[in-house]
C-alpha positions as CSV (number, residue, x, y, z in Angstrom):
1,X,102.6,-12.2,-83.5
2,X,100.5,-15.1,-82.7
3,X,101.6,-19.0,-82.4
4,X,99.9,-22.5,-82.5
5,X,100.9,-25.6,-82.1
6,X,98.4,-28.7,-82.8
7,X,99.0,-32.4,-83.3
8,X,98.2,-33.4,-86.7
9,X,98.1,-37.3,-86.2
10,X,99.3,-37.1,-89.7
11,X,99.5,-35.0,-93.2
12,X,99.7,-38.7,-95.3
13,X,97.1,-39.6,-97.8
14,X,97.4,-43.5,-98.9
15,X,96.6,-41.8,-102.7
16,X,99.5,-39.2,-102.7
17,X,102.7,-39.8,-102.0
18,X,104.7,-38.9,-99.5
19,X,106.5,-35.3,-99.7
20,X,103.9,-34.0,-101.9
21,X,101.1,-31.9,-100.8
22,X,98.1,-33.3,-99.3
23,X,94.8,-31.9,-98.8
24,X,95.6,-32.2,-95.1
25,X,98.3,-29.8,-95.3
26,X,96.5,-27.0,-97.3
27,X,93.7,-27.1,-95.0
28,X,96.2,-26.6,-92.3
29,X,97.5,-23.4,-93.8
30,X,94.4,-22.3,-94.7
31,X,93.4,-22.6,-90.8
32,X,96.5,-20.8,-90.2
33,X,95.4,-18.0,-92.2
34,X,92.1,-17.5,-90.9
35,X,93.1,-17.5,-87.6
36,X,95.9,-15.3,-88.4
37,X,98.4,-17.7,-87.3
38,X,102.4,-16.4,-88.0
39,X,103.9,-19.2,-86.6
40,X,102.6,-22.8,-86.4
41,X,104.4,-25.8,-84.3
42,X,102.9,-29.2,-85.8
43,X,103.4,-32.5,-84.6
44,X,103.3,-36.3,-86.0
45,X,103.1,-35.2,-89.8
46,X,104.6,-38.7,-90.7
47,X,106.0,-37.0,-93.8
48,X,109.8,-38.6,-94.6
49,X,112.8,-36.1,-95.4
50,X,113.8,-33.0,-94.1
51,X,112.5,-30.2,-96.8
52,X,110.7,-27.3,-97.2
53,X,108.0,-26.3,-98.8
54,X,105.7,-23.2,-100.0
55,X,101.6,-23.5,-99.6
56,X,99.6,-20.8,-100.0
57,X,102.1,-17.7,-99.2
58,X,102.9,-19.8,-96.0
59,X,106.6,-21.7,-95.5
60,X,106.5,-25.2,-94.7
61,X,110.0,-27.1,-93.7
62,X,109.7,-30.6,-92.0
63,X,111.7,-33.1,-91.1
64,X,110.5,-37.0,-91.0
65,X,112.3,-40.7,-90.9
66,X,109.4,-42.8,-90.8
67,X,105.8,-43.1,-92.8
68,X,104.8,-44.7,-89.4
69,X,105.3,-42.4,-86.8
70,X,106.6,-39.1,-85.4
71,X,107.7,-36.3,-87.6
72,X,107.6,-31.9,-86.9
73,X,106.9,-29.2,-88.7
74,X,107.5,-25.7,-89.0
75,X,105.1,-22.9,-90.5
76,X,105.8,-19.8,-90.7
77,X,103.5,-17.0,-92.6
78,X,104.9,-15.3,-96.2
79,X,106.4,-12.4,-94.0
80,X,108.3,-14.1,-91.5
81,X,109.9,-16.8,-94.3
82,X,112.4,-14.0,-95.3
83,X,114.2,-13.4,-91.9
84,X,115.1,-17.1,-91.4
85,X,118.5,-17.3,-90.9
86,X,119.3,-21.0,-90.0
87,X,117.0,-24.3,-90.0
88,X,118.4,-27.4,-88.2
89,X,116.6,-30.7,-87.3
90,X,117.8,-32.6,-85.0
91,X,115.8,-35.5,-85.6
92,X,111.9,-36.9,-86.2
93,X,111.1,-35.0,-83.0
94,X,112.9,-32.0,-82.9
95,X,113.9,-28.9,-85.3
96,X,114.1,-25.5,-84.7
97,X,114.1,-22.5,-86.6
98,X,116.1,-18.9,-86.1
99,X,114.8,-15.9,-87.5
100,X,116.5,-12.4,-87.0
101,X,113.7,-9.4,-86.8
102,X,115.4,-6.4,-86.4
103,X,117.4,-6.3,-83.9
104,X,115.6,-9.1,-82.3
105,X,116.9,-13.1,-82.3
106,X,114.1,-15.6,-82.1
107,X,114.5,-19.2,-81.8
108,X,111.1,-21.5,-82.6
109,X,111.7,-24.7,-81.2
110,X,108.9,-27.6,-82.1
111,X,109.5,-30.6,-80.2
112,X,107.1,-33.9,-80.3
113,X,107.2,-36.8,-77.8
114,X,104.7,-39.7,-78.2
């Protein structure tokens, strides 16, 4: 299994709006693929709402409160999505995901502090 975790600066385009799907963020999954990434930690998105959302076979779910500043997100690859059990965000900074593999409990935790 293999992890990254990058600082985006931010996944906004002035031309889209905000929630949608940006160039920034398919690039980032298709970064995640080629480096055969299964779980990605990323940092000051500045995407607003908690959601989740599907790119590319990969599993998006974010949480945001400002366009200005801060905001996490989770990524996890096609194969990975399906064993999520329980998604909680905490705030702009902090969410964390548990997946059940087996017999095996793992809890990704992306954190962001300016």
């Amino acid at each position: 299994m293999r992890f990254a975790s990058w600082n985006v600066g931010t996944l906004t385009s002035k031309s889209i709006n905000v929630g949608t799907l940006t160039s920034k963020s398919i690039d980032l999954v298709k970064a995640s693929h080629r480096h055969k990434v299964n779980i990605a930690y990323i940092q000051e998105t500045k995407w607003v709402e908690s959601k989740a959302r599907e790119v590319y076979g990969f599993k998006l779910w974010y949480s945001g409160d400002t366009r200005a500043r801060n905001g996490v997100t989770i990524l996890l690859d096609k194969e990975l999505t399906d064993q999520v059990v329980e998604v909680r965000r905490k705030s702009d900074s902090i969410m964390s995901i548990k997946l059940v593999a087996g017999a095996e409990v793992l809890n990704v935790i992306c954190v962001y502090t300016p």
